[in-house]
C-alpha positions as CSV (number, residue, x, y, z in Angstrom):
1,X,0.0,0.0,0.0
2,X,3.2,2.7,0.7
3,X,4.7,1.8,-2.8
4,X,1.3,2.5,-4.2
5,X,0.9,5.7,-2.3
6,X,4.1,6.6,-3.2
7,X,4.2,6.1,-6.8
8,X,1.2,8.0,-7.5
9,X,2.2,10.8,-5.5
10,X,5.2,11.0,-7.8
11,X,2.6,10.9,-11.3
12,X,0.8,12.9,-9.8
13,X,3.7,15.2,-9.1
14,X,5.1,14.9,-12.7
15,X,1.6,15.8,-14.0
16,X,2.2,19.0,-12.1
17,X,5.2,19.6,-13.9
18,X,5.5,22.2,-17.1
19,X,7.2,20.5,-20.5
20,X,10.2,22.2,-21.0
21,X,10.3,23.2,-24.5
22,X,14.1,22.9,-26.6
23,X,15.9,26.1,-26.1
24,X,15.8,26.4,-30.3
25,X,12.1,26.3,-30.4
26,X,11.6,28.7,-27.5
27,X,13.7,31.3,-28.7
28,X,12.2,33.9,-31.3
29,X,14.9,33.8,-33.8
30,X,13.9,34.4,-37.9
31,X,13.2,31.5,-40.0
32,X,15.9,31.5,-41.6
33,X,18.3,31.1,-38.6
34,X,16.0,28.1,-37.5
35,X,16.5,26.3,-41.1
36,X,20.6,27.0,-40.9
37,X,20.6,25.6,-37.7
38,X,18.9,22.8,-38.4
39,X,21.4,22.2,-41.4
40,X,24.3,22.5,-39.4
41,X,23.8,18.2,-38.7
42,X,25.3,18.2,-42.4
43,X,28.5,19.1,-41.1
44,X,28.6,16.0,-38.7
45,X,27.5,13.6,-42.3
46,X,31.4,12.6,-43.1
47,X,31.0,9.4,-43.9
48,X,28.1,6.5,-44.7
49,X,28.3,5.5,-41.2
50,X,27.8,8.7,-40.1
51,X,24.5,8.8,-42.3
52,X,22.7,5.2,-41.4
53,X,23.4,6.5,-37.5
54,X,21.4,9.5,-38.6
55,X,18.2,7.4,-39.8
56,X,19.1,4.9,-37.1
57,X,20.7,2.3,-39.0
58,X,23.9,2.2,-38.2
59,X,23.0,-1.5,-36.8
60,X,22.5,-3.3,-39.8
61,X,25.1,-5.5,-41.6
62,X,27.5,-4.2,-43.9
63,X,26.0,-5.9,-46.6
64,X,22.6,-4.7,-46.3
65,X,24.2,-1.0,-45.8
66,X,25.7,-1.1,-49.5
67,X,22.7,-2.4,-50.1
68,X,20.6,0.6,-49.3
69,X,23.2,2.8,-51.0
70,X,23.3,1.0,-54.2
71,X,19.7,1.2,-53.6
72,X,19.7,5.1,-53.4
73,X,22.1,5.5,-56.2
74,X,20.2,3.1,-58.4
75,X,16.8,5.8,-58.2
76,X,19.2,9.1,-58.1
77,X,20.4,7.6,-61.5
78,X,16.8,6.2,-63.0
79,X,15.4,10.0,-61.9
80,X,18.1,12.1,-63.8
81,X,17.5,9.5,-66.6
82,X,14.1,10.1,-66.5
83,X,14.1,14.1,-66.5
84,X,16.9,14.1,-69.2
85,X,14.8,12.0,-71.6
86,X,11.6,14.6,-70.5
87,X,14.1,17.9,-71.1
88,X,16.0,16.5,-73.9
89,X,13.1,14.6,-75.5
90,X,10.8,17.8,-76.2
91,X,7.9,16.6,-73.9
92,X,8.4,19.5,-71.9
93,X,8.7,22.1,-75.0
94,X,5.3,20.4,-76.8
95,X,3.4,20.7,-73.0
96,X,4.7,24.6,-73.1
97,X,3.7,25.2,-77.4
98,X,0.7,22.9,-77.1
99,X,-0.8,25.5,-73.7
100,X,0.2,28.8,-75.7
101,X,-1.2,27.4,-79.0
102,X,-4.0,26.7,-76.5
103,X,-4.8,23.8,-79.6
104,X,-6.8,20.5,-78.5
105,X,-4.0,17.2,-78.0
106,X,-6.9,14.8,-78.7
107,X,-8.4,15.3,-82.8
108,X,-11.7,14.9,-83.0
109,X,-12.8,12.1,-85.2
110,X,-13.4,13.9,-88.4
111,X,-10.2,15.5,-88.1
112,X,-8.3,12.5,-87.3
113,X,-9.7,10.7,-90.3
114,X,-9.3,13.7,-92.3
115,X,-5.2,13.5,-91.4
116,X,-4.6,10.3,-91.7
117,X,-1.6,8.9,-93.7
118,X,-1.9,8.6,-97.1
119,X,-1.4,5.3,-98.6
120,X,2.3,5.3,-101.5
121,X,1.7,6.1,-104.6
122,X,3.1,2.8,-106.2
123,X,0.3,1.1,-103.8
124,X,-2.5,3.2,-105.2
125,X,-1.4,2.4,-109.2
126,X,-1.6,-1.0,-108.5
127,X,-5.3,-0.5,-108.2
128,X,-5.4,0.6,-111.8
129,X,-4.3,-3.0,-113.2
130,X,-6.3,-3.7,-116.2
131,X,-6.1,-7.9,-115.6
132,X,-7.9,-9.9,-113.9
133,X,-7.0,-11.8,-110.9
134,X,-5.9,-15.0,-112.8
135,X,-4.3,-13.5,-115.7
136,X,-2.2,-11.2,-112.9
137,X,-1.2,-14.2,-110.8
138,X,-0.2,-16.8,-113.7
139,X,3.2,-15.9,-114.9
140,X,3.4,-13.9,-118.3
141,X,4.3,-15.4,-121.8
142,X,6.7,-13.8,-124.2
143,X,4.5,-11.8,-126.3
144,X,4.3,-13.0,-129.5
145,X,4.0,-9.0,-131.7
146,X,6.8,-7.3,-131.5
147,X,4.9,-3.9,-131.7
148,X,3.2,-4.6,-128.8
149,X,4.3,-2.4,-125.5
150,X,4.1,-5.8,-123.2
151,X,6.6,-7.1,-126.1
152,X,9.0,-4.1,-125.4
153,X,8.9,-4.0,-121.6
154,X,9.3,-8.2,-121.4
155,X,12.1,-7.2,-124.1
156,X,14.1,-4.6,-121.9
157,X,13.3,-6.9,-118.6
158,X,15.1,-10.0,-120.2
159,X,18.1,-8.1,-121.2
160,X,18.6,-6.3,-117.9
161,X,18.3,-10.1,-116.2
162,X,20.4,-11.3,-118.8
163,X,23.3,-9.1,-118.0
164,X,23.3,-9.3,-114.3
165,X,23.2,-12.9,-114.2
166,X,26.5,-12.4,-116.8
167,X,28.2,-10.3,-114.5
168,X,27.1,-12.2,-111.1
169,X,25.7,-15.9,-111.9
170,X,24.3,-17.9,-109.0
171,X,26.8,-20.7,-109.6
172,X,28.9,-23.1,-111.7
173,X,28.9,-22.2,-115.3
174,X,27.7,-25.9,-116.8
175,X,30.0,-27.5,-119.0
176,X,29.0,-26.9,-122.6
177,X,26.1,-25.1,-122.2
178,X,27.8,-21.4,-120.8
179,X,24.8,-19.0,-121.5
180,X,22.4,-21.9,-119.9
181,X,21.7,-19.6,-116.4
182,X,21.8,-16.4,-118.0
183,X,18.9,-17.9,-119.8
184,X,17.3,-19.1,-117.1
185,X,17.3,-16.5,-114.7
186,X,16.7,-14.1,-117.7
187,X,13.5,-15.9,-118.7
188,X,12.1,-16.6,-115.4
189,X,13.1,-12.9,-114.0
190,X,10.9,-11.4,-117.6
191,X,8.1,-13.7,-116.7
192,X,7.5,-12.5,-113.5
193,X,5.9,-9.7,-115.3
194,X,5.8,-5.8,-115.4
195,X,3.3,-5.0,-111.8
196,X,5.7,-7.1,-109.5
197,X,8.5,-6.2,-107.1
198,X,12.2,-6.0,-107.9
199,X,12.6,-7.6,-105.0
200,X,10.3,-10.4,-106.1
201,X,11.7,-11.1,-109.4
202,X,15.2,-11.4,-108.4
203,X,14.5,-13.9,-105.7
204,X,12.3,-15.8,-107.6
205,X,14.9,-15.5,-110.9
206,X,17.4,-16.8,-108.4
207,X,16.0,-19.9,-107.2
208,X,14.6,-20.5,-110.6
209,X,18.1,-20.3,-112.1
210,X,19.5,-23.1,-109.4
211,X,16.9,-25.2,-109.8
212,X,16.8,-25.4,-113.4
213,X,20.9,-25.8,-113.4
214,X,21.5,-28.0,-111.1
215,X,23.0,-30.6,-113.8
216,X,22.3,-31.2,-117.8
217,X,19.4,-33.1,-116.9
218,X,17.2,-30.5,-115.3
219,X,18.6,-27.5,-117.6
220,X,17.0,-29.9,-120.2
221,X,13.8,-29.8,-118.2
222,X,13.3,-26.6,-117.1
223,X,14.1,-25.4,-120.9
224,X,11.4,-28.0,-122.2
225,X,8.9,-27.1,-119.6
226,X,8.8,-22.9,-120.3
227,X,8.7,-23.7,-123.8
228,X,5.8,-25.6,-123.0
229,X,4.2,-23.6,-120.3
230,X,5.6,-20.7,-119.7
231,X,2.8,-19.3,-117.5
232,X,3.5,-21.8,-114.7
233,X,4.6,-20.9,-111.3
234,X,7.9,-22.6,-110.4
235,X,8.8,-23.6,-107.2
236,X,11.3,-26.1,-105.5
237,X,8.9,-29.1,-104.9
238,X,5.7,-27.9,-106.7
239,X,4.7,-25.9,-109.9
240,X,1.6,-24.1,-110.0
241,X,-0.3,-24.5,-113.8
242,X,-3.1,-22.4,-114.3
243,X,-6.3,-24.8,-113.2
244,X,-7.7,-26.4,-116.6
245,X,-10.6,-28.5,-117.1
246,X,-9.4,-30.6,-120.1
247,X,-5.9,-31.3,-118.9
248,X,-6.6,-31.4,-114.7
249,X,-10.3,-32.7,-114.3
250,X,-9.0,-36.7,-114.2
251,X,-6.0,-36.1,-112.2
252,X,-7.4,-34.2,-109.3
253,X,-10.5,-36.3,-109.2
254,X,-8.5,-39.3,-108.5
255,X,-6.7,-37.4,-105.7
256,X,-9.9,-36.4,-104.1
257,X,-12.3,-39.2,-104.8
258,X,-10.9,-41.2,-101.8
259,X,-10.2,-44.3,-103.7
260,X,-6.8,-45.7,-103.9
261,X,-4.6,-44.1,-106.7
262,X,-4.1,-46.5,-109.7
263,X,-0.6,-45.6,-109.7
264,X,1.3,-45.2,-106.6
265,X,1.2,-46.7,-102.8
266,X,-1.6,-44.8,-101.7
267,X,-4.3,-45.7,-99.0
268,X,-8.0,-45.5,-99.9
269,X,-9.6,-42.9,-97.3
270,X,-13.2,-40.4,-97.0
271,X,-13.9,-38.6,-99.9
272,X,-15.5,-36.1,-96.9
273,X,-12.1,-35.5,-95.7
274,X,-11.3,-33.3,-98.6
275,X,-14.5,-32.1,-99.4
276,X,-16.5,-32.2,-95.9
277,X,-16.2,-28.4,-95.2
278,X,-16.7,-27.7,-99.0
279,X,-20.4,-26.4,-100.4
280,X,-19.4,-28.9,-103.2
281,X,-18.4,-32.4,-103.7
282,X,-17.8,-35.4,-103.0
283,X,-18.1,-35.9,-106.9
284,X,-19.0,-39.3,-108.2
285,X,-16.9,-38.9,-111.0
286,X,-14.4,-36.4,-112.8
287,X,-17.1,-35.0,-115.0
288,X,-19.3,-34.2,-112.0
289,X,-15.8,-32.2,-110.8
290,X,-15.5,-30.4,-113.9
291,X,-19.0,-28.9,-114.0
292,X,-18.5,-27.4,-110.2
293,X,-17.6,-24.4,-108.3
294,X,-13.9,-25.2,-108.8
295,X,-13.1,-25.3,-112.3
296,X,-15.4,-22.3,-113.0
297,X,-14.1,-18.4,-113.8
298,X,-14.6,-15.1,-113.1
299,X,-12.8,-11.6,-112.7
300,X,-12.4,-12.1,-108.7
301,X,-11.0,-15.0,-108.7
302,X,-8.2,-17.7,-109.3
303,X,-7.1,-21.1,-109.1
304,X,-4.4,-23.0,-109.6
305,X,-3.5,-27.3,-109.9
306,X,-0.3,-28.0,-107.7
307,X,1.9,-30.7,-109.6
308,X,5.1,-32.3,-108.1
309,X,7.8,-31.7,-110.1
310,X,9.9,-34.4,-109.4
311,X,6.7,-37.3,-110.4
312,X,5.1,-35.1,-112.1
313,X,1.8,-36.0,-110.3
314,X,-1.0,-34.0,-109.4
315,X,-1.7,-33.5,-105.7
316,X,-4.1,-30.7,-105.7
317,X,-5.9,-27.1,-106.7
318,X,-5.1,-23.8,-104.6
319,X,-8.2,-21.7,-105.4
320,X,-8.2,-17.8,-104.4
321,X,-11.8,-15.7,-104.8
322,X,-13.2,-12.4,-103.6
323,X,-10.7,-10.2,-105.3
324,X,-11.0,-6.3,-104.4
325,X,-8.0,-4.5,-106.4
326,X,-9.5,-1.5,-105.5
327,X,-9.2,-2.2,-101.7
328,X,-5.8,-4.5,-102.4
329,X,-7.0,-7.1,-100.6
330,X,-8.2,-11.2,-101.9
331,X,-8.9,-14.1,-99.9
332,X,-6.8,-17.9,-100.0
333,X,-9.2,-21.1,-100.0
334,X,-7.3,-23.9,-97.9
335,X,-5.5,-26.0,-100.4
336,X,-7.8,-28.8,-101.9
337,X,-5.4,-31.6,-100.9
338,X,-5.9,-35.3,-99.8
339,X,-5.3,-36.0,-95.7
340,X,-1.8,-37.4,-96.6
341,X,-0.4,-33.8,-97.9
342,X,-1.9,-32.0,-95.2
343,X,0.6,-29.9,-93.5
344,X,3.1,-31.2,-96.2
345,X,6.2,-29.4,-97.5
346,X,4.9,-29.6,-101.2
347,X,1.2,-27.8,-99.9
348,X,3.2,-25.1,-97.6
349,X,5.0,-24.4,-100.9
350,X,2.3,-23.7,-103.4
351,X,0.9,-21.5,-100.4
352,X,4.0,-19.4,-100.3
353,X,4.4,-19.3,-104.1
354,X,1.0,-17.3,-104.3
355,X,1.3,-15.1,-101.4
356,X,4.9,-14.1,-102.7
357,X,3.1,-13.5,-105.8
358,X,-0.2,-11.7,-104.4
359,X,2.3,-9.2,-101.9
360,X,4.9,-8.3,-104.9
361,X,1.1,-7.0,-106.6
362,X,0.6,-4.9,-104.6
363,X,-1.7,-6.4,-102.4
364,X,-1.8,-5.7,-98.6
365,X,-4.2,-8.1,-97.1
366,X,-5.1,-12.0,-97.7
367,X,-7.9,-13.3,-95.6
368,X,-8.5,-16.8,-94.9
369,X,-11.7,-18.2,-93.9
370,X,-11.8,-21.4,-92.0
371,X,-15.1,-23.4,-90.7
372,X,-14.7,-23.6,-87.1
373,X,-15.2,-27.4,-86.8
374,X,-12.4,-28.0,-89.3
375,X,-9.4,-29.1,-86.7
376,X,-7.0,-29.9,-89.9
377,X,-7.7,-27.1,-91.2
378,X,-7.3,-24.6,-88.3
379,X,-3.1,-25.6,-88.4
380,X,-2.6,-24.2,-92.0
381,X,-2.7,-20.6,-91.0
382,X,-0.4,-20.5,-88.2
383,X,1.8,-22.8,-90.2
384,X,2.0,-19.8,-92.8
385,X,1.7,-17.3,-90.3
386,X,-1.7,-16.0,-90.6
387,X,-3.7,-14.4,-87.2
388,X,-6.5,-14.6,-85.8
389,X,-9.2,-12.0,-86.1
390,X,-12.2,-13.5,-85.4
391,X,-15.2,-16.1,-85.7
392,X,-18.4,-15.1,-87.4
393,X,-21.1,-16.5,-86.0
394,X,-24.0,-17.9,-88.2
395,X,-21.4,-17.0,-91.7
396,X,-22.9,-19.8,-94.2
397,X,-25.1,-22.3,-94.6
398,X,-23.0,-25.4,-95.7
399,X,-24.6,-28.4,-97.1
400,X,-28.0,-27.1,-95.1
401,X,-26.2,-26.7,-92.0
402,X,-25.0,-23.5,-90.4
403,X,-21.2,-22.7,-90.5
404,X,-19.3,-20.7,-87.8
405,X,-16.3,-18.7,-89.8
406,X,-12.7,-18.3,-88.2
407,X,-11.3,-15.2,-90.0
408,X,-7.4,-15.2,-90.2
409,X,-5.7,-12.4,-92.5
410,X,-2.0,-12.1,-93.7
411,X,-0.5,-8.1,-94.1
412,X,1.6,-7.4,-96.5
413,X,3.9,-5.7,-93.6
414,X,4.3,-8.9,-91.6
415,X,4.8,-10.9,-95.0
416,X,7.6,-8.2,-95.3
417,X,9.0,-7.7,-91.9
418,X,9.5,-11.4,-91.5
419,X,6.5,-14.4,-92.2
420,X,8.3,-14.6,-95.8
421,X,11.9,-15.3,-94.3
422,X,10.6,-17.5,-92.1
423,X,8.5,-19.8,-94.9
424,X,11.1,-19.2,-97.5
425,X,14.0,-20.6,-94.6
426,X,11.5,-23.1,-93.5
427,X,11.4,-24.8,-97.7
428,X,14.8,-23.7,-98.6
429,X,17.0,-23.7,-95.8
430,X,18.7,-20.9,-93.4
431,X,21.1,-20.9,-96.1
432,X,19.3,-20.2,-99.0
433,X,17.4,-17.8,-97.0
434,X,20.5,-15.5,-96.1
435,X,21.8,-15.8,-99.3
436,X,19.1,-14.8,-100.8
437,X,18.4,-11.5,-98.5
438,X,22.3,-10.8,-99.4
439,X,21.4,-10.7,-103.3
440,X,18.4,-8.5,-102.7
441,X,19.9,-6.4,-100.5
442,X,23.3,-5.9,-102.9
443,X,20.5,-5.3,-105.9
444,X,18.8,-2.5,-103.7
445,X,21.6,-1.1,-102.9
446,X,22.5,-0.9,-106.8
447,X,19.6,0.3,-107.6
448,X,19.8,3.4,-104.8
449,X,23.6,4.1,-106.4
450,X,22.1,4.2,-109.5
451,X,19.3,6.7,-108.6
452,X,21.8,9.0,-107.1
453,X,23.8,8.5,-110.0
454,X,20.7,9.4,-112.7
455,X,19.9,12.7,-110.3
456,X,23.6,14.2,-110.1
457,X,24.0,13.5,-113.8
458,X,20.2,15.3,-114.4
459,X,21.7,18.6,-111.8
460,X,25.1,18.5,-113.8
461,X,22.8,18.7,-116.8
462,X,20.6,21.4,-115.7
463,X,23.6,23.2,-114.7
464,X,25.7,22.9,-117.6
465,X,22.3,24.5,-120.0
466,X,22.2,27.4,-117.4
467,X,25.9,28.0,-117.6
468,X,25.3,27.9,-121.5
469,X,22.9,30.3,-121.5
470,X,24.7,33.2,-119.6
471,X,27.3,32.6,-122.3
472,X,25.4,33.7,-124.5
């Protein structure tokens, strides 16, 4: 009971007390003497230890101290990084012109759409193409009148191949036959036609050329073939003839009929597995074939039969339809294949040696339209790298029953920036693929030297007439 009594006298005591305040808060000195005094613990900061024991952290282990530090120095560092990109950068500047121009940062709609980018000029004339969709695709023929403008340009365009296959030829010269790849490269490069790419006829002139002289034997070939059919589409595994009725109707009826081939080790299989997501077929018989949707024409659209060119053999029909040249855009049918080429080399190919053809055109968009159900099907356009856009719902009405739609679209900027290397080194090989970029890019860089070249020559020009006429 005393301690009790005795420590609440001295609370009570302590209570009683006034709180002395510190001497530098009492006093009534200026502001300014308060801040410099309370400054003057920077003169006692003389090392990091110093510092933690400030903050009360001189405790820690050294390794955690450096830790904080590199810690602090890290965000001093990632600040002034930040504020010199702001200064340096112009976001300041445009904050200060955009609040004295006192103009809105955010266009409204119909201003934005009236200053949008305009699309290049050498887009825009591929619009004007007087062909239709087929006759653009299938490669040209060497005009046969002379007085004919096609017969000039295909003229000038062989020459020009000619020549820079003479001074850089893609290989061995073969023995006895010298001029044999400046011919080929010179034939294939003019038959590309006059709407393509630079870019595209040299590559394709290029593999053309080493395919055709590989030995004697296909020199021979190649020669016989584009005197035969020049208008075919040449590739490394396939060739891609213009779809006709009379010399294709047989052939691709027995690939797609689902009976075993007469000649050959292939396995009888469903007729529906090639034509099950089709509004057509299965066709009794190759007649039946030729009267349907696949064999017939029109201005939008295109089709192609894929032969081996090793065999020989048909294996299919590429088909292409909805064709908008004024919008630039067309839409790929899935290969008409049997199961056992699905997601084969030889289909990937005859893919890739339209799309290459459709994007050197000019065009920037190819959609592909999938039924949602088809689960073969759906690996095609990832294979060639196609995305994803979409599924319409409800799309068609297949054989009487509704059809979902997977849209998938190719642009002619990822085609460029890198879905073409990859598909070209996926059929020919890193190897071929590097070389090849090499050769385009040595041409482009040709061509630019040649165009600086042709300007300075037209300035000296100019300059020379002027010079002339003060003279006088």
């Amino acid at each position: 009971i005393c301690h009790f009594h005795h420590q609440s006298t001295v609370q009570s005591h302590n209570r009683q007390q006034p709180i002395k305040m510190p001497p530098q808060l009492v006093n009534d000195s200026s502001d300014f003497d308060k801040l410099m005094e309370a400054l003057t613990i920077l003169n006692k900061l003389r090392s990091l230890d110093d510092i933690l024991e400030s903050v009360g952290l001189a405790n820690l282990p050294t390794a955690q101290k450096y830790g904080i530090l590199f810690g602090i120095c890290t965000f001093c560092c990632t600040l002034t990084a930040v504020m010199a990109l702001l200064i340096f950068g112009g976001t300041f500047k445009r904050i200060v012109e955009q609040s004295e121009s006192n103009e809105p940062t955010v266009m409204d709609p119909i201003n934005a759409r009236l200053n949008r980018p305009l699309i290049m000029e050498d887009l825009l004339e591929k619009r004007d193409a007087d062909l239709n969709l087929q006759s653009k695709l299938q490669n040209l023929k060497p005009p046969k009148k002379k007085d004919d403008y096609r017969a000039r340009e295909y003229e000038l365009n062989y020459i020009d191949a000619y020549r820079t296959c003479q001074d850089q030829p893609g290989g061995a010269i073969l023995s006895g036959l010298p001029e044999a790849r400046y011919e080929a490269y010179a034939r294939s490069y003019a038959s590309c036609g006059f709407d393509t790419t630079l870019s595209y006829r040299r590559s394709y002139a290029r593999m053309y050329e080493a395919m055709a002289c590989r030995n004697h034997k296909t020199e021979g070939k190649y020669s016989r073939l584009f005197e035969e059919r020049p208008e075919d589409i040449v590739g490394k595994l396939v060739r891609l003839e213009p779809l006709d009725v009379v010399r294709h109707k047989d052939a691709l009826h027995e690939v797609t009929c689902g009976e075993a081939e007469s000649h050959g080790d292939s396995r009888a299989f469903d007729a529906n597995e090639v034509w099950g997501f089709w509004n057509h077929g299965p066709f009794k018989n190759s007649d039946e074939l030729a009267t349907s949707p696949v064999f017939s024409k029109s201005e939008t659209s295109a089709a192609f039969c894929i032969v081996q060119i090793d065999t020989e053999k048909v294996i299919g029909a590429i088909l292409l339809s909805n064709d908008d040249p004024q919008n630039l855009k067309v839409q790929l049918e899935p290969p008409i294949v049997k199961p056992t080429t699905q997601g084969s080399a030889e289909q990937i190919e005859a893919c890739f040696l339209v799309l290459d053809k459709l994007f050197a055109l000019g065009y920037r968009r190819v959609q592909l339209s999938l039924d949602s159900q088809d689960a073969v099907g759906k690996k095609l356009p990832g294979r060639l790298g196609f995305t994803l856009e979409g599924m319409l719902l409800k799309d068609m009405i297949v054989k009487d029953a509704n059809r979902d739609s997977l849209v998938y679209a190719l642009l002619n900027s990822d085609w460029n920036k890198g879905a073409r290397a990859a598909l070209f080194k996926n059929l020919h090989g890193a190897k071929m693929q590097k070389l090849d970029a090499r050769n385009i890019a040595k041409e482009e860089e040709k061509d630019e030297q040649k165009r600086v070249i042709k300007i300075q020559r037209g300035a000296d020009a100019e300059t020379k007439d002027e010079d002339n006429k003060k003279n006088k």
